[in-house]
ZAKELUM-627094 format. One record per residue (C-alpha): z, y, x. Coordinates in pm, 1 decimal. Layout:
! ZAKELUM-627094
{up Z; north Y; east X} $
...
This chain:
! ZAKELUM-627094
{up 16435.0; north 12901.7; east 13270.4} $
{up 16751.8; north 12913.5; east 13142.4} $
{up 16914.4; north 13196.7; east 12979.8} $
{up 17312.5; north 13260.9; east 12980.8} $
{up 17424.3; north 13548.7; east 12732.6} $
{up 17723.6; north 13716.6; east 12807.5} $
{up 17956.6; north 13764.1; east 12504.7} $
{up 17977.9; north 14129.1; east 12423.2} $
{up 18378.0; north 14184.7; east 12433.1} $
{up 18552.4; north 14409.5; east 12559.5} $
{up 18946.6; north 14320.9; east 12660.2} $
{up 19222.7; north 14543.8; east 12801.0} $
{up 19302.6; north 14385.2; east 13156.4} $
{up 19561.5; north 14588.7; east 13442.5} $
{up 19423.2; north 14774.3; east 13688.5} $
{up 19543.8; north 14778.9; east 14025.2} $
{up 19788.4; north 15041.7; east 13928.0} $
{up 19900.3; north 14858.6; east 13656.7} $
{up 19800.2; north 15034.7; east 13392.1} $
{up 19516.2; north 14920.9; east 13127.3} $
{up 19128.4; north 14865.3; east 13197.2} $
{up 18907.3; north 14816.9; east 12973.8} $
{up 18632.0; north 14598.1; east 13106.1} $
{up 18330.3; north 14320.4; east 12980.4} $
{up 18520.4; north 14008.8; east 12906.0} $
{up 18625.8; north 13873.5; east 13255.5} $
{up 18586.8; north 13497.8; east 13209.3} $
{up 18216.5; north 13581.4; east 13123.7} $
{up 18207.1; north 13669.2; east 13556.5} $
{up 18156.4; north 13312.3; east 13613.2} $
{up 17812.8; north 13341.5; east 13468.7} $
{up 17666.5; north 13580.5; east 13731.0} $
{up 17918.2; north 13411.0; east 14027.9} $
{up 17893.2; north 13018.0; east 13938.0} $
{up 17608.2; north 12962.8; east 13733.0} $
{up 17266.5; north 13199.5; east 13801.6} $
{up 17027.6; north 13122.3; east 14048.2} $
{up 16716.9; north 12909.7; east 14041.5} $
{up 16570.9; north 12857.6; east 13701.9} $
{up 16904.7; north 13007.2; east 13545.1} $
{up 16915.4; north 13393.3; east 13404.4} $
{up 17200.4; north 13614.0; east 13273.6} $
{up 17178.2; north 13892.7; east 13059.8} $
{up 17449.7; north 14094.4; east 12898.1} $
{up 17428.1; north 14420.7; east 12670.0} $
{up 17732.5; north 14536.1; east 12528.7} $
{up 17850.0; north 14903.0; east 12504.9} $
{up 18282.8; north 15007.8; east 12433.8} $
{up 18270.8; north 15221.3; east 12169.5} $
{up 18687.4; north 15218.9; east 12161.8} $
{up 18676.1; north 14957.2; east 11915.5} $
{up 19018.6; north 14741.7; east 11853.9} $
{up 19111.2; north 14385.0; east 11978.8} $
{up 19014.8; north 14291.0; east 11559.0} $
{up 18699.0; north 14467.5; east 11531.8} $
{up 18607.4; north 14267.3; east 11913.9} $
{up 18698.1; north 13930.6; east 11794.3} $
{up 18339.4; north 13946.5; east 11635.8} $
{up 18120.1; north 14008.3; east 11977.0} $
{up 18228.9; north 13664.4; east 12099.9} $
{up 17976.2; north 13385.6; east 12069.6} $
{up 18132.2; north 13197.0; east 11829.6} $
{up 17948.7; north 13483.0; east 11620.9} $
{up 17574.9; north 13418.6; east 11710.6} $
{up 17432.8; north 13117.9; east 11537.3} $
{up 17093.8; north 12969.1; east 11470.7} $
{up 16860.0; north 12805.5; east 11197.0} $
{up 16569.6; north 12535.2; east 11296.2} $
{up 16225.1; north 12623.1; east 11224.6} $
{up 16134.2; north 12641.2; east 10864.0} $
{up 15858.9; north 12741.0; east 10652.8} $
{up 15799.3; north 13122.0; east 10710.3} $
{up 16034.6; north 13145.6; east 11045.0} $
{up 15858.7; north 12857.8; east 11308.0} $
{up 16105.6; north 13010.6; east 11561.8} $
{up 16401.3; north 12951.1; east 11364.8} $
{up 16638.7; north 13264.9; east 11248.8} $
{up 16971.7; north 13379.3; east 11395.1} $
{up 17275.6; north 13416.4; east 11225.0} $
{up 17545.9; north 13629.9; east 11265.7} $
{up 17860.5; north 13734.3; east 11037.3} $
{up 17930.9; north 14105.8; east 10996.2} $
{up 18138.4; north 14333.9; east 10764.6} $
{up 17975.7; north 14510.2; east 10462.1} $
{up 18177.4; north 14819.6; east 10588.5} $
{up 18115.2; north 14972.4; east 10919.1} $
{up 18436.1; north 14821.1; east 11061.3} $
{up 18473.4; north 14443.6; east 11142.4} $
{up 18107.1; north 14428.0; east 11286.7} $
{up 17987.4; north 14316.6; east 11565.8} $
{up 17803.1; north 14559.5; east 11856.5} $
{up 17515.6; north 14716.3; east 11755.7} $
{up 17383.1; north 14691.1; east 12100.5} $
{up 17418.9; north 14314.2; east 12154.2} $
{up 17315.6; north 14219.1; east 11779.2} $
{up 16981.3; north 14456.3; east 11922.6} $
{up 16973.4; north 14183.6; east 12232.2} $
{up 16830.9; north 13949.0; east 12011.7} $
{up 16700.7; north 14105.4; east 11737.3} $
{up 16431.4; north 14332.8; east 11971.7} $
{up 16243.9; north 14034.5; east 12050.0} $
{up 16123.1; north 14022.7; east 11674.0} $
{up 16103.0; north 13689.4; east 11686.6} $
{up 16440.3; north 13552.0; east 11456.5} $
{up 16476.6; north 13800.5; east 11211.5} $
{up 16865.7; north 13709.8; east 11100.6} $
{up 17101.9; north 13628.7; east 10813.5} $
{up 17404.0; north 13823.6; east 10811.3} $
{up 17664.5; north 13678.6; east 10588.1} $
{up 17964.5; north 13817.5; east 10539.2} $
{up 18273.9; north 13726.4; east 10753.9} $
{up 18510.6; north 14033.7; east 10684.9} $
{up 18758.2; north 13743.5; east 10526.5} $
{up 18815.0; north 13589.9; east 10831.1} $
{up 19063.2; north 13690.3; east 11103.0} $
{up 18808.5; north 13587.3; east 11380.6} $
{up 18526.6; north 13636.3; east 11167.1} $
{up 18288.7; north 13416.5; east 11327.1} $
{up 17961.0; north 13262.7; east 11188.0} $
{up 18044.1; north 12926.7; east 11329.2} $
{up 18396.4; north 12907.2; east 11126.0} $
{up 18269.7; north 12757.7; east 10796.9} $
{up 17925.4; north 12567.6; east 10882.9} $
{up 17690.4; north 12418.9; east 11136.9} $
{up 17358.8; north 12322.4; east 11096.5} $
{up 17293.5; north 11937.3; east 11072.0} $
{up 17014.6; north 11702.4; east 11044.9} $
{up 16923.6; north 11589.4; east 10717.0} $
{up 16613.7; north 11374.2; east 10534.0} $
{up 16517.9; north 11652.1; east 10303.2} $
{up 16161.4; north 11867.0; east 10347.1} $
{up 16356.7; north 12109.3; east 10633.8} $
{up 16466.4; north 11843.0; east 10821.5} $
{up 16778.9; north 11987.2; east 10861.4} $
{up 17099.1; north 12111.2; east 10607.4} $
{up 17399.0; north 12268.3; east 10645.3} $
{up 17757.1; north 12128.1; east 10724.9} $
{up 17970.5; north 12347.8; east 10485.3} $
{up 18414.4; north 12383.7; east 10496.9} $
{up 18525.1; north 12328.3; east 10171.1} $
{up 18877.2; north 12413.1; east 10074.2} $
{up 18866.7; north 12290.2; east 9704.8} $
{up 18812.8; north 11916.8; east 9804.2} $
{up 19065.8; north 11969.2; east 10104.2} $
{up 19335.2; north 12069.3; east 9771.4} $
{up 19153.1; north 11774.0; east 9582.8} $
{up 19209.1; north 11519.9; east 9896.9} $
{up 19535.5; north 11632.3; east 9900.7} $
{up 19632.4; north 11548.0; east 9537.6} $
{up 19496.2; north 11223.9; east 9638.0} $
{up 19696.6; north 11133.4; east 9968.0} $
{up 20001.8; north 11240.5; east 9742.7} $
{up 19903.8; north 11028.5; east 9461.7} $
{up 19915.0; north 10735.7; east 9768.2} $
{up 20235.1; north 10829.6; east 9999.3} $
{up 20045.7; north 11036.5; east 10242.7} $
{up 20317.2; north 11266.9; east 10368.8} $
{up 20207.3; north 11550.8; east 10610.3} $
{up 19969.2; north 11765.9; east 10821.6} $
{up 19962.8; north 11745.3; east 11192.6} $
{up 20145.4; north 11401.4; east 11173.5} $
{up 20187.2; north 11252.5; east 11522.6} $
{up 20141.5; north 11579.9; east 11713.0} $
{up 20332.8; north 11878.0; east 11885.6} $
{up 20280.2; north 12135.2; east 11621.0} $
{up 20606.0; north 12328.8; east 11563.1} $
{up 20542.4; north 12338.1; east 11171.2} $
{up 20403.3; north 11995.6; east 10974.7} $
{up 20374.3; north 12098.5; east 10644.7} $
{up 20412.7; north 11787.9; east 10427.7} $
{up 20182.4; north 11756.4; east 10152.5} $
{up 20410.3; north 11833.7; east 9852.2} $
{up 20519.6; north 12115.4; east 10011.0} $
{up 20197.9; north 12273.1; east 10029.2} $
{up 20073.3; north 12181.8; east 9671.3} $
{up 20400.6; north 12307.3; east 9516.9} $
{up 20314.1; north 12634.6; east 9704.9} $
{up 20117.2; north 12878.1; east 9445.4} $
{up 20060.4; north 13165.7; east 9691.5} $
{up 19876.5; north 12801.7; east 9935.6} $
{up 19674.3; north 12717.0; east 9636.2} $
{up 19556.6; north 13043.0; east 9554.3} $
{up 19440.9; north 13152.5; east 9897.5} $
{up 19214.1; north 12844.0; east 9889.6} $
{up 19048.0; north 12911.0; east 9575.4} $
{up 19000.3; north 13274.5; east 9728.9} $
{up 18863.9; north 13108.6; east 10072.3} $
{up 18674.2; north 12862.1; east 9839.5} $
{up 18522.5; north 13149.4; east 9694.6} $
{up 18426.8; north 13374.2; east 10009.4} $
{up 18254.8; north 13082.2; east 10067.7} $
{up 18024.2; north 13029.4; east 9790.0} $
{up 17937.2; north 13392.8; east 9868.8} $
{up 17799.4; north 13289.6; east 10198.2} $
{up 17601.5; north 12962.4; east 10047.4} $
{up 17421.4; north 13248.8; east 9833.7} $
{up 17331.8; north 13389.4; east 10082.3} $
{up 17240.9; north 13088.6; east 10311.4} $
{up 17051.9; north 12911.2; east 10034.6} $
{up 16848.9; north 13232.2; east 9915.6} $
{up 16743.2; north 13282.5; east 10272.1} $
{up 16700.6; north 12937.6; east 10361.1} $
{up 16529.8; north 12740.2; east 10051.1} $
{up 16807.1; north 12473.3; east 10100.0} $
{up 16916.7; north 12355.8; east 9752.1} $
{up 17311.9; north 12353.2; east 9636.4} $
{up 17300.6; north 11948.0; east 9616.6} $
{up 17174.4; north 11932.2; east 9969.0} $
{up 17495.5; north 12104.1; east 10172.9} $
{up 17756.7; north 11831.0; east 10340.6} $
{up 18111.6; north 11954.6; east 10226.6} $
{up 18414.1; north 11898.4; east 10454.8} $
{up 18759.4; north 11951.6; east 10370.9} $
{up 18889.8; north 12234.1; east 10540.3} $
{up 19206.0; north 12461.1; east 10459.9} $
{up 19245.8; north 12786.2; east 10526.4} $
{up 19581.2; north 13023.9; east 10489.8} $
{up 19661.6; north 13366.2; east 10551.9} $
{up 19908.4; north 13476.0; east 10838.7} $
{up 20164.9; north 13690.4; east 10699.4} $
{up 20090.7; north 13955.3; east 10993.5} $
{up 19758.0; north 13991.2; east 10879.2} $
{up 19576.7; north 13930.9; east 10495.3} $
{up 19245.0; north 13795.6; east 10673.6} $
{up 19197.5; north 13407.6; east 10621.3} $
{up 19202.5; north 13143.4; east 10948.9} $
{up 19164.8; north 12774.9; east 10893.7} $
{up 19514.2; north 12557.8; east 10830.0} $
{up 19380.4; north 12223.4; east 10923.1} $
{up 19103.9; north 12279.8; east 11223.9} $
{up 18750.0; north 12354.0; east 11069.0} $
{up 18541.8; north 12065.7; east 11076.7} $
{up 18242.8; north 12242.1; east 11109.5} $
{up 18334.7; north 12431.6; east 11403.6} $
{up 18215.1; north 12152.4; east 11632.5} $
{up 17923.8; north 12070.0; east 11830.8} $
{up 17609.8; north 11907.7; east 11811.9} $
{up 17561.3; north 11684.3; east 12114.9} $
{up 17260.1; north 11604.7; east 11997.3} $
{up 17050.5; north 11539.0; east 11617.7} $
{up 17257.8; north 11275.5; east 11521.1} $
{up 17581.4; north 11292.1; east 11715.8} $
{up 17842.9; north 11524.6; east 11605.9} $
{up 18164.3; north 11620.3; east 11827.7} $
{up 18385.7; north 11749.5; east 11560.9} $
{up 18783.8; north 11915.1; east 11601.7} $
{up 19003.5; north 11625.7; east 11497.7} $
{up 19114.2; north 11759.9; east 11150.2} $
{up 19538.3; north 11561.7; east 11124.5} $
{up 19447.4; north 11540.3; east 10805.1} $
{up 19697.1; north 11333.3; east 10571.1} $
{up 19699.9; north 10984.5; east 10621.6} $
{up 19674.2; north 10685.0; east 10398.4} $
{up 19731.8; north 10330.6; east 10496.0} $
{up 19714.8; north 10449.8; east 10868.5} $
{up 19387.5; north 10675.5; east 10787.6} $
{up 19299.1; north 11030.8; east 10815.8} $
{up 19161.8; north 11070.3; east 10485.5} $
{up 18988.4; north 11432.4; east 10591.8} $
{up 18809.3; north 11249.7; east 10903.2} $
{up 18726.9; north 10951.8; east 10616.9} $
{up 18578.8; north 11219.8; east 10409.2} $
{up 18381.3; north 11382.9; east 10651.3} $
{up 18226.5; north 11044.3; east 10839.5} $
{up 18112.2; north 10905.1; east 10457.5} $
{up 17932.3; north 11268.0; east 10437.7} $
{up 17734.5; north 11321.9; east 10778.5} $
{up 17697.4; north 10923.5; east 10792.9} $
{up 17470.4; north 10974.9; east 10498.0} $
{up 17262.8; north 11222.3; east 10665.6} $
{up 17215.0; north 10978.8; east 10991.1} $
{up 17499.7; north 11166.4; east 11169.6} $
{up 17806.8; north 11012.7; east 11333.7} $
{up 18121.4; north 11197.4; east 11413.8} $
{up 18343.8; north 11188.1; east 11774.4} $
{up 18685.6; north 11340.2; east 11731.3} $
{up 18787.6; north 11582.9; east 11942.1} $
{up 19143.2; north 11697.3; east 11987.4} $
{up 19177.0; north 12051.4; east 12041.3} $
{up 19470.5; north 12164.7; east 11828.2} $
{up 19692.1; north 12296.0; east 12124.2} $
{up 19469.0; north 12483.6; east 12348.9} $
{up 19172.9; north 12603.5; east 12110.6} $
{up 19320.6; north 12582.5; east 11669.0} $
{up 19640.8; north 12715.0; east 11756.3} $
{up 19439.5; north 13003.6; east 11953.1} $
{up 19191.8; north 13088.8; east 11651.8} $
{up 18895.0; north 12866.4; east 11771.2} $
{up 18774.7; north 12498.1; east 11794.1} $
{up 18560.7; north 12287.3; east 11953.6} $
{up 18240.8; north 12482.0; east 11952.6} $
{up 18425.5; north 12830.8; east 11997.2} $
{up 18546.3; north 12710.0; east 12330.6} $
{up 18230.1; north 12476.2; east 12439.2} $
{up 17905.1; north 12620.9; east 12587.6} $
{up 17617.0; north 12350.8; east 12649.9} $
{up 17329.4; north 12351.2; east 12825.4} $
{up 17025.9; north 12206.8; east 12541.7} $
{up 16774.2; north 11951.9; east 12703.8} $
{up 16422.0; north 12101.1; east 12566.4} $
{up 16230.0; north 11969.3; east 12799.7} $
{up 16039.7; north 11767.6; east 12557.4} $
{up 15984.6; north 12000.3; east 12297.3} $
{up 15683.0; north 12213.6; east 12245.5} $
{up 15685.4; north 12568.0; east 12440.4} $
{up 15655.6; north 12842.3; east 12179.5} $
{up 15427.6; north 13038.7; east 12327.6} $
{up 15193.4; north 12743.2; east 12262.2} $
C-alpha cells in the first residue's frame, strides 16, 4: 500500500464571508478526493498553534528527507531541518508522525539560514561506489564564486541569459559586489555546518560529497538566505542513476552553461546522469525547485519488504 502524507501547513484562505480561515493546506485536498482508494492511504497530523506564514514554510515537504540504509539504521534515517531556537521549526505533531514509528531515528540539521528552510535546499542523496552505496549531492557557493571568476576570465557575461527574468545580473556585476561575495562565504559556511553534522551522523567522509555550484543571496525584506541561481540539488531522483535537476542559467562559455558542465563532470563520476529541468518561472522565482514542487510515486516492488 501506498502512503500519501499530507504536508502539515497551515495557510490563511477567505471564508465565505470574506474574511480569513485558517485551514490544512488546501491543495493537499486532492490527496483524499483524487488519489486514495485501493492500495493508496492518506494520513495527515498537523495541529495550528498560531504560528506565522515564516515559521509554516518549514511543515511543507520539501522539509522531510531521507537516508538509505546504512550500517546501524537498515531502515534508513529521516531528515528534517529545524531551528536551534523554538521558532523556525517545524510541527511538533507531524515531526511525531514519523518519528513514533521508531523506526528512522532522524538528523536534524540546522536550516534557520534559509528563508524556506527546507532540508531538500542544499543536498540530495545520490548513488555513489563507496562502502554506503550512496553519498550526498552538496550546493556549494564557493565554487559557484570560483566558476564565476572563471566565465569572466573567458567573456561569459550573465545569469539567466536567454530567459524572462526581470533582473540578469551580469557576472562583473556580481563579483564587484562585496555585500554578494560575502553572503556566499556566510551561505558557504552554514553549509559546512550541516556537512558536520551529515558526515558525523552518516560515516560519509569529506572527499566523498559531489559539490555543485549554487548561489545564494539575501532579499533585502528579509536577512534569511534563498538560492540566486536555482539549487542544483533541489531536484529529483527518477531513479539510482538518473537525476532530473532545476536548469541552473548558469554563465555561459563558448555557448555552454559552465554550472550544468560542472555539475554533469561531478554526478557522471558517480554513474549519475543529469536531465535539465526548467522551472525558473513557476517554482525558483516562488522559493522552490524541481523537487519542492514534484511528488512521485517510488516503484519498490522489487525490493525486499522490511518486515522480512
Amino acid at each position: 500500500m501506498r502512503v500519501a502524507i499530507r504536508s502539515a501547513n497551515i495557510w490563511g484562505v477567505p471564508g465565505p464571508d470574506g474574511d480569513e480561515v485558517r485551514t490544512p493546506r488546501p491543495a493537499g485536498r486532492l490527496l483524499f478526493r483524487d488519489l486514495r482508494g485501493p492500495d493508496v492511504a492518506v494520513v495527515q497530523e498537523l495541529v495550528d498553534d498560531g504560528r506565522d506564514a515564516l515559521t509554516d514554510l518549514r511543515n511543507a515537504t520539501g522539509n522531510i528527507e531521507s537516508l538509505p540504509p546504512y550500517r546501524g539504521h537498515p531502515l534508513g534515517r529521516l531528515v528534517y531541518g529545524s531551528s536551534p531556537t523554538e521558532e523556525l521549526r517545524p510541527d511538533p505533531a507531524f515531526i511525531r508522525l514519523f518519528t513514533a514509528q521508531g523506526q528512522q531515528p532522524p538528523v536534524v540539521v540546522d536550516t534557520s539560514w534559509l528563508l524556506v528552510g527546507h532540508a531538500d535546499e542544499t543536498m540530495h542523496v545520490i548513488r555513489a561506489d563507496n562502502a554506503h552505496g550512496w553519498t550526498l549531492m552538496v550546493a556549494d557557493p564557493r565554487l559557484a564564486v570560483r566558476q564565476l571568476h572563471a566565465a569572466r576570465a573567458a567573456g561569459a557575461s550573465r545569469l539567466f541569459e536567454g530567459t524572462t527574468a526581470k533582473h540578469q545580473p551580469s557576472v562583473d556585476e556580481l563579483l564587484a559586489d562585496p555585500e554578494f561575495l560575502a553572503e556566499n562565504e556566510q551561505a558557504a559556511g552554514h553549509i559546512d555546518g550541516k556537512m558536520e553534522t551529515m558526515l558525523a551522523e552518516t560515516g560519509l567522509r569529506p572527499d566523498e560529497l559531489v559539490r555543485v555550484p549554487v548561489l545564494f543571496h539575501q532579499p533585502p525584506e528579509i536577512p534569511l538566505f534563498t538560492a540566486l541561481s536555482p539549487g542544483i540539488p533541489n531536484g529529483l531522483s527518477l531513479d539510482g542513476r538518473h537525476f532530473a535537476a532545476p536548469d541552473p542559467h548558469g554563465p555561459r562559455v563558448k555557448g555552454r552553461d559552465i554550472f550544468r558542465t560542472a555539475t554533469e563532470r561531478a554526478l557522471r563520476a558517480n554513474g549519475v546522469r543529469v536531465s535539465w529541468m526548467e522551472d525558473l518561472q513557476w517554482a525558483h522565482f516562488g522559493g522552490g525547485e524541481v523537487h519542492c514542487t514534484t511528488n512521485a510515486w517510488l516503484d519498490t516492488s522489487r525490493d525486499r519488504p522490511w518486515w522480512r
